[in-house]
N, C-alpha and C positions, 0 to 999 in steps of 0.2 A: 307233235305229240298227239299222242292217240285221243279223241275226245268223246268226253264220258261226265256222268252225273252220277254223286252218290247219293239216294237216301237214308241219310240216316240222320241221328239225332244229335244236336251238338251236347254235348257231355259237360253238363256243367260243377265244375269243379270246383273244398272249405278249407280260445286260446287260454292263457292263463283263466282260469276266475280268479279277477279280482274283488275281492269282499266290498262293497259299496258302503256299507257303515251307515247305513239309513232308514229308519221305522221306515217308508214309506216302501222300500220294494214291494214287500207283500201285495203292497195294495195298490201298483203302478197299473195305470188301464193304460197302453197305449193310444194314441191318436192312431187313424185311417187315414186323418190326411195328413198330406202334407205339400212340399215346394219344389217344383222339379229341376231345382237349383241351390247349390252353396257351396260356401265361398271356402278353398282350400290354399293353407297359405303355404309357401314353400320361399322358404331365402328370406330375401327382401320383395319377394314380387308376391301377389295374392292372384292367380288364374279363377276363374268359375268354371268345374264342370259343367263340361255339357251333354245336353239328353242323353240316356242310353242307348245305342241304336245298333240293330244288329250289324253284322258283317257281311260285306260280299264276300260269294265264295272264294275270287283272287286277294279279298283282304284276309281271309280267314287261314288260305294256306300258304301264305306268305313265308318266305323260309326265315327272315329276321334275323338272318346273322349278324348283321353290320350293325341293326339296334342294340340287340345281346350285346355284342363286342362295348359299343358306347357306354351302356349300362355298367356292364360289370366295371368300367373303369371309371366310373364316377361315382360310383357305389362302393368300389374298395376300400377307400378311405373312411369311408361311413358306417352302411351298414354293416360289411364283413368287421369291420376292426370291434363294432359295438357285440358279435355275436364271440369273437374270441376273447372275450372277456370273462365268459362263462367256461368252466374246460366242458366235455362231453360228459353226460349224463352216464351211469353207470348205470339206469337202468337200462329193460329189455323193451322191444318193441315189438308188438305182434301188428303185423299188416296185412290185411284182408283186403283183397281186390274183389273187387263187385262187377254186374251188370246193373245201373241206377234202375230203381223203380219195381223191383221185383220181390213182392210178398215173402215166395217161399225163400228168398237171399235174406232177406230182413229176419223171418222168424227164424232161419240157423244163426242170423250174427246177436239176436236175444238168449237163446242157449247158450252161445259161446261166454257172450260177455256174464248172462248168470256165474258162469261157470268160473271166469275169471274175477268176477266181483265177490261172489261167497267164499269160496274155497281159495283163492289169492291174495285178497284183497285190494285187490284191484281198485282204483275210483275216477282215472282218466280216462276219458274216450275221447280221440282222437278225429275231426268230424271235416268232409271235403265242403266247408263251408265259412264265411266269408269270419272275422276275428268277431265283429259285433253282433252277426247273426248266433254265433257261437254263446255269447253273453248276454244276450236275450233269452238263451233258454235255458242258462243258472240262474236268470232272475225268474222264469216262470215254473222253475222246478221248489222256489220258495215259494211258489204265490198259491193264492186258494182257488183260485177257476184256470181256465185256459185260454184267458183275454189275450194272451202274450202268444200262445201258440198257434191259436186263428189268425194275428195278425202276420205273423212271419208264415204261414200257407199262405195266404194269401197272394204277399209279395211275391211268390213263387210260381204263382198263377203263368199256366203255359209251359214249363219247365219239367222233366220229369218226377222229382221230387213234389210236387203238385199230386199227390196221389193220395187215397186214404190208407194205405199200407202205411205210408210215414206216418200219418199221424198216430195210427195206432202201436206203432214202434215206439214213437215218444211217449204214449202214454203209458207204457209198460215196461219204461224203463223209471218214470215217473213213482209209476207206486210198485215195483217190484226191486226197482234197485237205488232209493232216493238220494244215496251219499254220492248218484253220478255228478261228475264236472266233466261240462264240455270245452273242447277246444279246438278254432277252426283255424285252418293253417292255408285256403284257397285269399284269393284277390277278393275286393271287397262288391261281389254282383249282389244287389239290390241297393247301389248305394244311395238311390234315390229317393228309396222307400224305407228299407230297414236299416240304413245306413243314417240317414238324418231325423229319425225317431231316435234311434240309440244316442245321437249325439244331443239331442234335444231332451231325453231322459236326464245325459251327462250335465247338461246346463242347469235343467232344473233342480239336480239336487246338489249345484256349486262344485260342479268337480272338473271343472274348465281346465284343472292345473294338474291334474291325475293321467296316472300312466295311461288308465283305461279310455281318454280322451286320446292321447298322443296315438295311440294303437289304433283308433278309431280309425283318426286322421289318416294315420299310415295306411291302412288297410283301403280305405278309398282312393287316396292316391297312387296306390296301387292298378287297382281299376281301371282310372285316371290313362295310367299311362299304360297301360293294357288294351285300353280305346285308341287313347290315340298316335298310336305306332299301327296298329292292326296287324298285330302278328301274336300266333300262339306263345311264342319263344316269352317276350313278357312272364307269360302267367308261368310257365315253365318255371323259369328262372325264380321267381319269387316263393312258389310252393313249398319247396324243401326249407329255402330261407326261413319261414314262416315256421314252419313245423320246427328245425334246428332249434330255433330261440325258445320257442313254448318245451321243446322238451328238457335241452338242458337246465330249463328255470326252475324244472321237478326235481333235481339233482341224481336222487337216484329209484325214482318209482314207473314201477313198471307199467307200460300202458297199451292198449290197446286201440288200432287205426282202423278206419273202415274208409275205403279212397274208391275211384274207378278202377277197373283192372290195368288201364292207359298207364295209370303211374306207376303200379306194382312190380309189373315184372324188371326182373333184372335185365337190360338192354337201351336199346335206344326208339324215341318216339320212330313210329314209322312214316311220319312224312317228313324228318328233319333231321340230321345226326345230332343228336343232343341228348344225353342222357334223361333216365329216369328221374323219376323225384328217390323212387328205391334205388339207383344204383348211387346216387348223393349222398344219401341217410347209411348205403353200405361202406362207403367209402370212409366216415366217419366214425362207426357205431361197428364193425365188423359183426364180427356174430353175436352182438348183440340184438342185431335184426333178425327176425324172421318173416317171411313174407309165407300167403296161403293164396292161392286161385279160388274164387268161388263163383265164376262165372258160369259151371256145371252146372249148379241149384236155377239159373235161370233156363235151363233147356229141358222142355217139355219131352216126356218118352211117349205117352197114347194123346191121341188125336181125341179133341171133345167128344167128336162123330164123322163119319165119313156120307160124303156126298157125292151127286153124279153130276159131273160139269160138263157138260158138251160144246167142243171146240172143232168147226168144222165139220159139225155134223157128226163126230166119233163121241161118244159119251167115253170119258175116262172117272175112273175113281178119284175124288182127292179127299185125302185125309186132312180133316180143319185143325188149326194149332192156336184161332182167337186172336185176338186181337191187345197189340203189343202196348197200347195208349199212348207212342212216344207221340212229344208233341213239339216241333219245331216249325220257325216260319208260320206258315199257313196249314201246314200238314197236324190233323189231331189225332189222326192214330190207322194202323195198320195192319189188314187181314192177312194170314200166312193158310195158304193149302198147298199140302205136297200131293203131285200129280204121280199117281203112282204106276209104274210099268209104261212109261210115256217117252222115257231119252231116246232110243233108238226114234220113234217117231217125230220129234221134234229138234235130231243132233245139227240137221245141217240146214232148218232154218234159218234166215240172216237175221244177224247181231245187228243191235241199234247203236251199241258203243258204250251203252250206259250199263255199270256194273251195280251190283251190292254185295257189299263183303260178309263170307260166313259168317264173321259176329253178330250181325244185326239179325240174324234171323232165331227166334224161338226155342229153335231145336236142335242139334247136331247134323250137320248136310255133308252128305257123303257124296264123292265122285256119282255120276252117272243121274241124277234125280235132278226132276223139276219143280217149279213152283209155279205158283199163282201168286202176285202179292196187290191187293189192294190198299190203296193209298187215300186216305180219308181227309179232303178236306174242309175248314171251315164256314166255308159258303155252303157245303153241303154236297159236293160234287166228288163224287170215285174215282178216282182213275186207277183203272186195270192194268198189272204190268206181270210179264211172263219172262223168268228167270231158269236159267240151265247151270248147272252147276257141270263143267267140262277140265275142270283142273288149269283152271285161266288165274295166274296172279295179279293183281294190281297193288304196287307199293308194297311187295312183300309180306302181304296178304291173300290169303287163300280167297277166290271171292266167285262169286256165280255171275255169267252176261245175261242180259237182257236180249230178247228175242221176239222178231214178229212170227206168231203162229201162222 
């Protein structure tokens, strides 16, 4: 197998409001700290999480069939039977696929949902995030400050949602559309942080015995085994789960999703044959669903400004497109310049092997163009890397090689 590196960002991927029944929300401050452990009981046995820790890239694209397979058949009895219990919602689903982290995607999906909140009536919104991260920010949409919503940025820290785009999204959904309820249908990532604040909220105001405890639980142990199997397939698998239950519990009101684009489209992930979380929710919901691409709004059309970059002593034009903030690993964020009138000049340099797929880049990349992409990271250190875009597929993806000049 051909051997190659991708940069790109790992795409991290989010229920009911349940009413808590307690003067004290308003005026809950959450803790900063907390314990980088607790204790999840499952059966008769009680296991401890352990630390969050990322993935190697063999554990990350692990194909996980034979877990799946295991899963869903220890799960059948359980969770599926708990989720036919409910018949399917008769309402509608609108499904907005994103690029994470981008301004102008954010301020079309606040029109949007304006649009659907005043004139709909709308009051769901559907969020790729974890079930308790979700219900932290029903209780901070009651509260009087934003104690609640600095502590969950925070947890976030490093992540693409770590951005002040979001924040200012929430906050303008806060005071422009206050009757929002959120609900998060992903595994439960931050469970170390925003996972055992929520459950420690849940303690202190006696609700040890309440659904929104059990949901908690669930959702971490989700996570749980999401670690440790080390395969995407896990969180796959549970996604739609997640979403199923929170929607048929609306019966029949209408809502609105905002997910990665990963999950929206209709088909299968492209490193695993395994359907969408959207071809799941189609399967069930027919044309009840609708699904939207908005991964356009994140592609830059003019260059901030154009610069002269001299490679080999040839000054070429490159047009700057800024810098992306993703922040993964070690990596905190990434310059994009396209070199312009430079392919013939650069076609039969040698490839280093290592690709990056059209998505990840800023802008729409057309056969024949190259780039510049620097790579920023946290020690302080650039590395320079030089992409040709030559109609090279990897994983059935359109995607540009890397090349020494």
């Amino acid at each position: 197998m051909k051997n190659f590196t991708i940069f790109t960002a790992l795409i991290v991927v989010m229920i009911i409001f349940t009413a808590c029944g307690s003067g004290n929300n308003a005026n809950y401050e959450p803790q900063t700290e907390y314990e980088t452990t607790t204790e999840i009981a499952r059966d008769d046995e009680t296991e401890s999480i352990v630390a969050e820790q990322p993935l190697s890239e063999e554990e990350y694209t692990h194909d996980g069939t034979e877990e799946l397979e295991e899963l869903e058949e220890v799960e059948e009895s359980e969770e599926l039977e708990e989720l036919e219990e409910l018949p399917p919602s008769t309402g509608r689903i609108f499904l907005y696929g994103e690029v994470h982290g981008c301004g102008v995607t954010m301020s079309r999906q606040l029109e949007i949902w304006g649009y659907y909140y005043t004139n709909h009536g709308m009051r769901h919104l559907f969020i790729e995030s974890s079930y308790f991260a979700a219900q932290f920010l029903n209780l901070w949409m009651q509260a009087d400050d934003d104690t609640i919503l600095y502590a969950l940025f925070e947890d976030r820290r490093g992540a693409l949602a770590h951005n002040p785009y979001k924040l200012a999204f929430y906050r303008t959904i806060k005071s422009d559309f206050p009757e929002t309820i959120f609900h998060g249908t992903d595994v439960g990532h931050q469970s170390f942080s925003t996972g055992q604040r929520f459950l420690r909220y849940l303690i202190d105001n006696d609700m040890q015995d309440s659904e929104s405890y059990r949901l908690a639980h669930e959702s971490i142990e989700q996570f749980y085994r999401y670690q440790r199997e080390g395969c995407r397939t896990i969180r796959v698998y549970y996604k739609p789960q997640n979403f199923i239950r929170e929607f048929d519990r609306l019966a029949n009101q209408d809502v609105m999703a905002i997910h990665g684009m990963a999950h929206v489209f209709l088909g299968e992930y492209h490193d695993y044959s395994i359907p969408t979380m959207a071809v799941i929710l189609l399967e069930r919901y027919g044309d009840a669903l609708q699904t939207f691409d908005m991964t356009h709004y994140a592609l830059m059309r003019d260059p901030y400004h154009v610069d002269i970059i001299a490679i080999n002593d040839i000054d070429f034009e490159a047009s700057y497109f800024g810098n992306d903030g993703a922040r993964f690993g070690n990596v905190i964020g990434r310059e994009f310049w396209r070199l312009e009138n430079a392919y013939e000049h650069f076609r039969d340099s040698p490839s280093t092997g290592n690709i990056l797929p059209f998505e990840d880049f800023p802008i729409h990349v057309e056969i024949g163009q190259v780039f510049i992409v620097d790579i920023h990271f946290n020690d302080g250190t650039v590395v320079r890397k030089f992409f040709r875009a030559s109609g090279y597929y990897w994983d059935d993806l359109p995607s540009t090689q890397e090349f020494t000049p």
